[in-house]
C-alpha positions as CSV (number, residue, x, y, z in Angstrom):
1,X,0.0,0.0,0.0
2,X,1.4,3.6,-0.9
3,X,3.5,4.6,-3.8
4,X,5.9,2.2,-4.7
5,X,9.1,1.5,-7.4
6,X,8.5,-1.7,-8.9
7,X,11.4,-3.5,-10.3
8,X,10.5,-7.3,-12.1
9,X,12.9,-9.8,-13.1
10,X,14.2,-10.6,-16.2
11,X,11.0,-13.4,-17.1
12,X,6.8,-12.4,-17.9
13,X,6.1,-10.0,-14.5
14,X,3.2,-9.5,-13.2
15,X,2.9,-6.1,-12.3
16,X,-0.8,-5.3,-10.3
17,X,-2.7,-2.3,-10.0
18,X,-5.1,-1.5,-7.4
19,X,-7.4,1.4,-6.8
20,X,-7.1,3.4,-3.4
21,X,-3.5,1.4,-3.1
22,X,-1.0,4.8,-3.9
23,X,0.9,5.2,-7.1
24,X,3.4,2.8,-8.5
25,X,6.5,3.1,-10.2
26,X,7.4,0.7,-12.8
27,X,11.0,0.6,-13.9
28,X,11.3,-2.2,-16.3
29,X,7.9,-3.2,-17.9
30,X,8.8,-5.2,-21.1
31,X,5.9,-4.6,-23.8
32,X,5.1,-8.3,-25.0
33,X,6.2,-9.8,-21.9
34,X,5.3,-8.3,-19.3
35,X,1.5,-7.8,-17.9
36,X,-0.4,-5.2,-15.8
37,X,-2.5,-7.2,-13.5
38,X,-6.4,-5.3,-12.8
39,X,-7.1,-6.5,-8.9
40,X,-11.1,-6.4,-8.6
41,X,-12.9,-3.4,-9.4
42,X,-10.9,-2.5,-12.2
43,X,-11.7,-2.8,-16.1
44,X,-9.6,-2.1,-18.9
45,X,-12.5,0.5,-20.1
46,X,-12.1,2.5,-16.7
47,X,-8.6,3.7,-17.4
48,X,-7.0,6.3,-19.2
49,X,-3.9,5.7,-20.8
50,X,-1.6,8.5,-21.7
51,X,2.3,9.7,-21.9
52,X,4.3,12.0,-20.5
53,X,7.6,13.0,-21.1
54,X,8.5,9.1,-22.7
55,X,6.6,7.5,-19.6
56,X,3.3,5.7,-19.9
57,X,0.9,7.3,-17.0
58,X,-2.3,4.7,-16.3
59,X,-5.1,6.5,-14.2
60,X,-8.8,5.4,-13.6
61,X,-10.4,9.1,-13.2
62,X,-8.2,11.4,-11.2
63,X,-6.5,8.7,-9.6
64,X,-3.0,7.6,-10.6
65,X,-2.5,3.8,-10.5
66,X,1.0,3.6,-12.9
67,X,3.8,4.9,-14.2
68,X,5.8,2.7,-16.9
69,X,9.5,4.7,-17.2
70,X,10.5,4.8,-20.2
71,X,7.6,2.8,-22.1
72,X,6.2,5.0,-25.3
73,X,2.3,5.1,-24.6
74,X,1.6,4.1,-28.3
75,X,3.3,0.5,-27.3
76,X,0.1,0.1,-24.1
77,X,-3.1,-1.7,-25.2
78,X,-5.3,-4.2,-23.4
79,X,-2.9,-6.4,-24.6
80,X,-0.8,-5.9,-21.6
81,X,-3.6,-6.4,-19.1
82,X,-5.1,-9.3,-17.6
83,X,-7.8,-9.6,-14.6
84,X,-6.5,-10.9,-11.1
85,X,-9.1,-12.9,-9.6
């Protein structure tokens, strides 16, 4: 809980976001490998997806869930996300 800097290994991470949790940091999201897990409540419709500054920001409303360093937004679809059950 709170904002954390996420850092997977060099396999497919699992990376989960969570409403009401903080704001997370991901380092070293690998498009095609890597996934961004939805804990319940979350839907890939309810988020925005959009880049700043060569870093892919994920928000559902005003709420900050992710930022991927260094990841080009155009590379982020649903692709990348799975539902954790």
């Amino acid at each position: 809980e709170g904002d954390d800097t996420l850092i997977g290994n060099a396999d497919k991470d699992y990376f989960v976001l969570q409403s009401s949790f903080g704001s997370d940091t991901i380092l070293d999201f690998t498009n095609g490998i890597d996934l961004l897990g939805l804990a319940v409540g979350l839907t890939f419709d309810q988020l925005s997806i959009t880049g700043s500054n060569g870093n892919t920001l994920i928000a559902r409303g005003n709420e900050l869930l992710a930022t991927l360093t260094g990841v080009d937004v155009s590379l982020i679809d649903s692709a990348d996300f799975t539902l954790m059950v």
